[in-house]
C-alpha positions, 0 to 999 in steps of 0.5 A: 324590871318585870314587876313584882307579883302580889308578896307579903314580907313576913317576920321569922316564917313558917315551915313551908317557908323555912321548907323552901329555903332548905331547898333553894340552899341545896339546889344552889349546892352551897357545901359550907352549908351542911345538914346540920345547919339547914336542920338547926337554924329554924329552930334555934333561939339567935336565929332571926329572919325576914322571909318573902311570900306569895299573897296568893298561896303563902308560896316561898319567894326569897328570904334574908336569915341571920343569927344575933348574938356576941353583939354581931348579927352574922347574915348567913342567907340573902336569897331570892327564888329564881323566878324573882330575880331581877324584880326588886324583891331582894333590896325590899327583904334587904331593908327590912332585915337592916331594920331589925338589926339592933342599931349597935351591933355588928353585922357581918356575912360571907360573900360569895365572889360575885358579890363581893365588890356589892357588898364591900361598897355598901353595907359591910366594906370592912374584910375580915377573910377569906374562904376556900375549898378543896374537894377531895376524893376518899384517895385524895384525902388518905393521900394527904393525911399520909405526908406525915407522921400520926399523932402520939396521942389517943384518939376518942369518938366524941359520942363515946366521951364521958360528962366530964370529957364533954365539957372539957370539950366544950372548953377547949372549943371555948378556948380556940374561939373565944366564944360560948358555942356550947348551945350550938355543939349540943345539938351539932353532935347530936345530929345524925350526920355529924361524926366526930373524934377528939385526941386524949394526951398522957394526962388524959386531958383533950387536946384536939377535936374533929368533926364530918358532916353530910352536906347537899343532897344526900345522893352528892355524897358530899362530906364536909370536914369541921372544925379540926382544931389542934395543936399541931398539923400531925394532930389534926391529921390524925382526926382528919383520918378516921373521919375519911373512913366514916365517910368512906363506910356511908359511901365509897364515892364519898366526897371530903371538903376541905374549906381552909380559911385565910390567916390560919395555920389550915391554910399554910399547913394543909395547902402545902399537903393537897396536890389540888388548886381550891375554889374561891368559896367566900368572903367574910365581911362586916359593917364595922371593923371586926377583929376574930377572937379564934385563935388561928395557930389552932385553927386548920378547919374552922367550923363555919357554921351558920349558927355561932360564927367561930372564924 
């Protein structure tokens, strides 16, 4: 092993180091990863982290970042810049973060397939899911949304809902996840690459929300689909469809991720409309056993996002 050079492990970072991060995420191309969570991550009030420097410079050497709340501590980076890999920094990183970790939490994180036996055998062996992902042309994308027949209700721009909408909004995500994500959904909709749509039945009431986000580098022209949560695969189709345009309309080379999650009602019903085989992107493991509040007959695309874990 080629020894380390002189490092210091410092608690949270700064910003050239959360800089760095930001780069080495879309350098590596992790699509689950979009805009809005490279933007908001360093700043908001869960997220925790252990970041790795040079000594000499206060360069950016690796980092293992997670965010604490509901009693878990979903770890959502463990990387190491590539001019240290193989020199034992990430097991040094690794150890401090498991020291901040509150003892009686939970701790989970998604494992790209590579990982996953490591992961299983020590720290998380508990599977809680798995992720794939398909990468779907703008055609691709109409292609599927067309296999059935749209939804009856009215669709919304989520930027165009009033106060009182919002909130139902927010409890309607609340009912799917079972969570408070109202912190996170501020600020995910108020993100400049985010566009979103929500369905308004007869009664006027909100009965499905859809969002887009870019992703990468902006030149990949890659848009990732999330959540889409629904009643039925004829609601989220319809959402799905109109975000396919705005992708469309920022570039028509535009690339749509579609990243289903196993267990879901995404999973069977969007599979059987996608004439692709998906990539293995992740998956979900835990310390101890975990059972997922989201309700999966109302799940097509979970929102995986770094910031509050939703599936």
């Amino acid at each position: 092993m080629a020894p380390l050079p002189t490092y210091e492990l410092v608690d949270e970072g700064n910003r050239m180091l959360w800089a760095g991060w930001a780069k080495l995420v879309r350098d590596n191309d992790w699509s689950s990863d979009d805009c809005t969570v490279i933007d908001l991550l360093p700043s908001l009030p869960s997220t925790r982290a252990v970041f790795a420097q040079d000594s000499r410079d206060g360069s950016f050497l690796g980092c293992v970042v997670w965010n604490e709340y509901d009693e878990m501590a979903f770890i959502g980076y463990y990387i190491v810049h590539p001019s240290m890999v193989g020199k034992g920094l990430g097991p040094k990183m690794w150890k401090r973060a498991f020291a901040r970790i509150p003892k009686h939490v939970n701790v989970g994180l998604r494992a790209v397939p590579s990982m996953t036996a490591k992961y299983s055998a020590r720290d998380t062996p508990y599977f809680v899911s798995h992720l794939t992902n398909y990468e779907l042309s703008v055609a691709e994308a109409r292609e599927m949304c067309a296999k059935l027949e749209p939804s009856q209700h009215s669709l919304l721009n989520v930027e165009k809902t009033t106060d009182d909408q919002w909130e139902e909004l927010l409890d309607y995500d609340k009912e799917v996840t079972k969570r408070d994500r109202s912190e996170l959904l501020d600020l995910f909709f108020d993100h400049d690459s985010v566009n979103g749509v929500c369905l308004i039945n007869n009664e006027q009431r909100i009965v499905g929300y859809a969002a887009v986000s870019s992703t990468g580098y902006l030149e990949e022209n890659k848009f990732k689909l999330g959540p889409v949560f629904a009643s039925s695969i004829n609601d989220a189709l319809s959402m799905i469809a109109p975000l396919i345009d705005h992708c469309e309309s920022i570039t028509t080379d535009a690339k749509i991720l579609v990243k289903t999650l196993s267990g879901t009602v995404g999973e069977r019903a969007l599979s059987a409309l996608i004439d692709k085989e998906p990539e293995h992107e992740g998956t979900t493991l835990f310390k101890r056993p975990f059972r997922n509040t989201i309700d999966t007959e109302m799940c097509y695309i979970a929102h995986n996002h770094g910031g509050h874990f939703d599936a």
